[in-house]
TORLUM-30019 format. One record per residue (C-alpha): residue in one letter; x, y, z. Coordinates in Angstrom, 1 decimal, always signed. Example, Ala and Ser with C-alpha at 12.3 -4.5 7.8 and 13.67 -1.06 7.14 Angstrom:
% residues 2
+-----+--------+--------+--------+
| res |   east |  north |     up |
+-----+--------+--------+--------+
|   A |  +12.3 |   -4.5 |   +7.8 |
|   S |  +13.7 |   -1.1 |   +7.1 |
+-----+--------+--------+--------+
This chain:
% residues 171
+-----+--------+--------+--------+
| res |   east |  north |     up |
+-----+--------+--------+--------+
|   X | +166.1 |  +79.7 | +117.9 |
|   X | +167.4 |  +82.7 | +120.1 |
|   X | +170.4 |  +83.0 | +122.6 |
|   X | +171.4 |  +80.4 | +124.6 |
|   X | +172.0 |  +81.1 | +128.2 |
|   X | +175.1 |  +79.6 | +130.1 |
|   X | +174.6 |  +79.1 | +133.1 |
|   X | +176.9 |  +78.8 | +136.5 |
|   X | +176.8 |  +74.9 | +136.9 |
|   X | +178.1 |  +74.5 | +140.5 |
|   X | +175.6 |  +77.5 | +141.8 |
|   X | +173.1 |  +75.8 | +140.1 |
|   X | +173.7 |  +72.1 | +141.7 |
|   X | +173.8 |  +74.3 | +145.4 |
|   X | +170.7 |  +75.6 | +144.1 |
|   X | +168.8 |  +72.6 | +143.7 |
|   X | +170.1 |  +71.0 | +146.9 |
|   X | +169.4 |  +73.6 | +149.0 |
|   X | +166.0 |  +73.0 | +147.2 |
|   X | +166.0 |  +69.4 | +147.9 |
|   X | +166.7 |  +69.8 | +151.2 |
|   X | +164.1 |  +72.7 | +152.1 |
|   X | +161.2 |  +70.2 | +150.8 |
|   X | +162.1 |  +67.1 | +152.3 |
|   X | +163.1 |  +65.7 | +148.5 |
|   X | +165.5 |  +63.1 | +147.5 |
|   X | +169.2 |  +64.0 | +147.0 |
|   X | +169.7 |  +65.4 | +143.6 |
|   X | +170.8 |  +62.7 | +140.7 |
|   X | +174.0 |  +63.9 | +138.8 |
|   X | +172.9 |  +63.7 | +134.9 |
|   X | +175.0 |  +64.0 | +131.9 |
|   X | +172.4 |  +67.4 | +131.0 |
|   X | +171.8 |  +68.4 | +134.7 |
|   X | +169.9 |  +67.2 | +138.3 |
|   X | +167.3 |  +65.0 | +138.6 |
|   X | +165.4 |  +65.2 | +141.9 |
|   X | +162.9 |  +62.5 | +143.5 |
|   X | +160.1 |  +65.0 | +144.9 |
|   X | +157.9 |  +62.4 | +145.4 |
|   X | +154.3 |  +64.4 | +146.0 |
|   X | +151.1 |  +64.7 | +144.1 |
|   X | +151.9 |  +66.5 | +141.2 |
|   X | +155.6 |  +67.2 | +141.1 |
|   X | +156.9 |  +63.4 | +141.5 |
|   X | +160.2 |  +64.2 | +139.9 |
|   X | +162.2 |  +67.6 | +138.6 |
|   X | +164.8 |  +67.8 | +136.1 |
|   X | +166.9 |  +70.7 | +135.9 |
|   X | +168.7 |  +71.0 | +132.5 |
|   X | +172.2 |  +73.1 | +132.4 |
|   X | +171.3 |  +74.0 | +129.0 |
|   X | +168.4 |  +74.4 | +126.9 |
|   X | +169.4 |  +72.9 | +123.4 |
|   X | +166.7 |  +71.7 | +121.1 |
|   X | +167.7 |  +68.9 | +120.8 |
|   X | +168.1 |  +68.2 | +124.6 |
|   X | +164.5 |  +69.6 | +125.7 |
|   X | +162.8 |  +67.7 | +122.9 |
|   X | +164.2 |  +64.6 | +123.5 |
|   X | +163.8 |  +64.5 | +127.6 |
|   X | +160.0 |  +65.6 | +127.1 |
|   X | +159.2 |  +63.1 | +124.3 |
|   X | +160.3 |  +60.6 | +126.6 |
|   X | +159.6 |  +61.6 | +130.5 |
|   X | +155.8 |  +61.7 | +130.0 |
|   X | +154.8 |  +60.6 | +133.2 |
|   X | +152.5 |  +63.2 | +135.0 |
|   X | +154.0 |  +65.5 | +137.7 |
|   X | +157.4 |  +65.5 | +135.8 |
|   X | +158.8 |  +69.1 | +136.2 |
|   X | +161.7 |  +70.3 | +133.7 |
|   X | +163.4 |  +73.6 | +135.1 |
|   X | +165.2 |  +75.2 | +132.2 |
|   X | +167.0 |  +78.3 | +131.9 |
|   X | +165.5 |  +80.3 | +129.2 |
|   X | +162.5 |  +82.1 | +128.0 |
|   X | +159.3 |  +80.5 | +128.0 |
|   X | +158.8 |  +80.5 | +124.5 |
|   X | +162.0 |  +78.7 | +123.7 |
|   X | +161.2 |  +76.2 | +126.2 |
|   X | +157.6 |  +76.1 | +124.4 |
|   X | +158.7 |  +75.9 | +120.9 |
|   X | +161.1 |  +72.8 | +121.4 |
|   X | +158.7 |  +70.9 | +124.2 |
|   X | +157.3 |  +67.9 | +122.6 |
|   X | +153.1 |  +68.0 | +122.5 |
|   X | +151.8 |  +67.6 | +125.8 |
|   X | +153.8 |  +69.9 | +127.8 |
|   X | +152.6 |  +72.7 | +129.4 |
|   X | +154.3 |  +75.9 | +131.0 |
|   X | +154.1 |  +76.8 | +134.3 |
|   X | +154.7 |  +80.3 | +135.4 |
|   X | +157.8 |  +81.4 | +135.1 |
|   X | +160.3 |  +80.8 | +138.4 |
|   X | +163.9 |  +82.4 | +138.4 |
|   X | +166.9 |  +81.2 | +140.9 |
|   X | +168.0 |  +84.3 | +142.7 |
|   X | +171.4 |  +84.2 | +144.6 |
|   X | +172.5 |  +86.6 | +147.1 |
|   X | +175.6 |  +86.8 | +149.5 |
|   X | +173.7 |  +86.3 | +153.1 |
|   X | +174.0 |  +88.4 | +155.8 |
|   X | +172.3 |  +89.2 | +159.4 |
|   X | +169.7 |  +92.0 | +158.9 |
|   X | +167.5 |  +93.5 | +161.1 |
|   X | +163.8 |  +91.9 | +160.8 |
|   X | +161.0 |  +93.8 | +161.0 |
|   X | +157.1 |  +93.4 | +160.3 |
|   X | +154.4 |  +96.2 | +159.6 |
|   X | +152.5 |  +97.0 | +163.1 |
|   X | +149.9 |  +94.2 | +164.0 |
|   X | +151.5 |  +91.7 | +162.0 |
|   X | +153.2 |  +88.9 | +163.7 |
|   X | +156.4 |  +86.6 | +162.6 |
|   X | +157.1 |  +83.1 | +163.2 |
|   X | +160.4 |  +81.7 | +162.7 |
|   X | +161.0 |  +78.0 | +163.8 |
|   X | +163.9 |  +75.9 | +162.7 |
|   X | +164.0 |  +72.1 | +162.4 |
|   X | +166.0 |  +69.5 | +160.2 |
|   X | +168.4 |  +71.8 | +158.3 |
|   X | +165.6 |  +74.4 | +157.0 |
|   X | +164.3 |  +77.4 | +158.7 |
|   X | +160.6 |  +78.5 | +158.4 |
|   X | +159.1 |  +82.0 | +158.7 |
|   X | +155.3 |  +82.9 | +158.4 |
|   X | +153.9 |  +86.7 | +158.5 |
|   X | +150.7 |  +86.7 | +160.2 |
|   X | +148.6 |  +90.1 | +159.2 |
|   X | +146.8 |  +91.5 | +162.2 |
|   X | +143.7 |  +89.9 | +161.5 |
|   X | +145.7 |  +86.6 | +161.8 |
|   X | +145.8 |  +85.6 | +158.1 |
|   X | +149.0 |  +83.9 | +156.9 |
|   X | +150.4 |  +87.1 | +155.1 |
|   X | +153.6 |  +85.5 | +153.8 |
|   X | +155.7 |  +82.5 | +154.2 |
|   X | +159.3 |  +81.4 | +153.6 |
|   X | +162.1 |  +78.8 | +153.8 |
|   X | +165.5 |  +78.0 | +153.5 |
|   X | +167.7 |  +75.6 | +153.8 |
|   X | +171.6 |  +75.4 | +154.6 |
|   X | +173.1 |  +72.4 | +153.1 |
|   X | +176.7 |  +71.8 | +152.6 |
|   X | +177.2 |  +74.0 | +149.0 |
|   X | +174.6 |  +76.6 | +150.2 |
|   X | +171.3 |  +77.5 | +150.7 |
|   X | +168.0 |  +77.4 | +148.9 |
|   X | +164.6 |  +79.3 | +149.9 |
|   X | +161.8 |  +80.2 | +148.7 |
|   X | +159.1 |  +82.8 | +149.7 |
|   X | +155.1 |  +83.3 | +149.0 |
|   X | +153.3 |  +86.5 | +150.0 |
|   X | +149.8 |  +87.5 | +149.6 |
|   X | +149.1 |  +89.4 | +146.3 |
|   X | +147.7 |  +92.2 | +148.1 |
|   X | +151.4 |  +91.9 | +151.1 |
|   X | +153.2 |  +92.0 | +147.5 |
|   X | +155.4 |  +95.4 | +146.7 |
|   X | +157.5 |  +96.3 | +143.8 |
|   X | +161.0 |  +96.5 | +144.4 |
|   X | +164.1 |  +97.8 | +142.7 |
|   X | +166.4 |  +95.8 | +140.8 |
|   X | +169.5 |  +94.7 | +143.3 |
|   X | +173.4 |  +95.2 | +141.8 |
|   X | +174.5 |  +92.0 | +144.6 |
|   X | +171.5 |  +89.3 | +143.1 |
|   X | +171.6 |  +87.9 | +139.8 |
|   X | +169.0 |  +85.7 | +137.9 |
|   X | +169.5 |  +82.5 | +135.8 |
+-----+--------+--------+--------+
């Protein structure tokens, strides 16, 4: 049932900790198919974040972690997913780990907007203010040990279409 992706295990695993760490989430749990992470909020109580996305594999986890706010994070097309989650699943939008080599850049905002940056705890935070003092965007990251993790929201109307980049890749 289509191509299965392989994926890099070890950016994956700085992935999620950097993840971990940005929300404030339980260290991630080694598992013989991936991570398992204790978020521990209103719905999203625990994520499990497959290294693979075998039928077998997906089926089984779903028939049997049922509880509500159980997230799955699997790398592959949302139909695959679809076709081997057990009834009572449901897809989410789809997400995609990015990775990029980080580097000082200069930071700049559109005229009357504002930025916030404030660091605390391991993870930086940065809100965009639009000049009528909206939140425009937001983001975070997170530095721990293997690497970071971030994430980023912006306003659909802040959003703009950018070109694909030859130093980030998607999994």
């Amino acid at each position: 049932m289509g191509t299965e992706l392989t994926v890099d295990t070890e950016l994956v695993r700085a992935w999620v900790e950097g993840w971990a760490v940005s929300r404030g989430a339980a260290p991630p749990a080694e598992r013989a198919w991936g991570l398992t992470t204790d978020v521990g909020v209103p719905g999203h109580v625990t994520r499990h974040v497959l290294y693979r996305a075998d039928e077998e594999l997906v089926r089984d986890l779903t028939a049997t972690n049922t509880a509500p706010g159980t997230w799955l994070k699997v790398f592959a097309p949302p139909e695959t997913v679809s076709a081997r989650a057990a009834p009572g699943w449901s897809l989410d939008v789809p997400c995609f780990l990015m990775s990029a080599p980080l580097r000082p850049a200069p930071v700049t905002v559109p005229d009357g907007y504002r930025l916030r940056t404030r660091a605390r705890g391991g993870v930086v935070r940065t809100v965009v203010l639009a000049a009528d003092g909206a939140l425009a965007a937001r983001g975070q990251i997170a530095f721990p040990a293997a690497g970071a993790a971030g994430i980023s929201r912006n306003r659909p109307d802040g959003r703009r279409e950018r070109p694909p980049r030859p130093d980030r890749k998607s999994v």
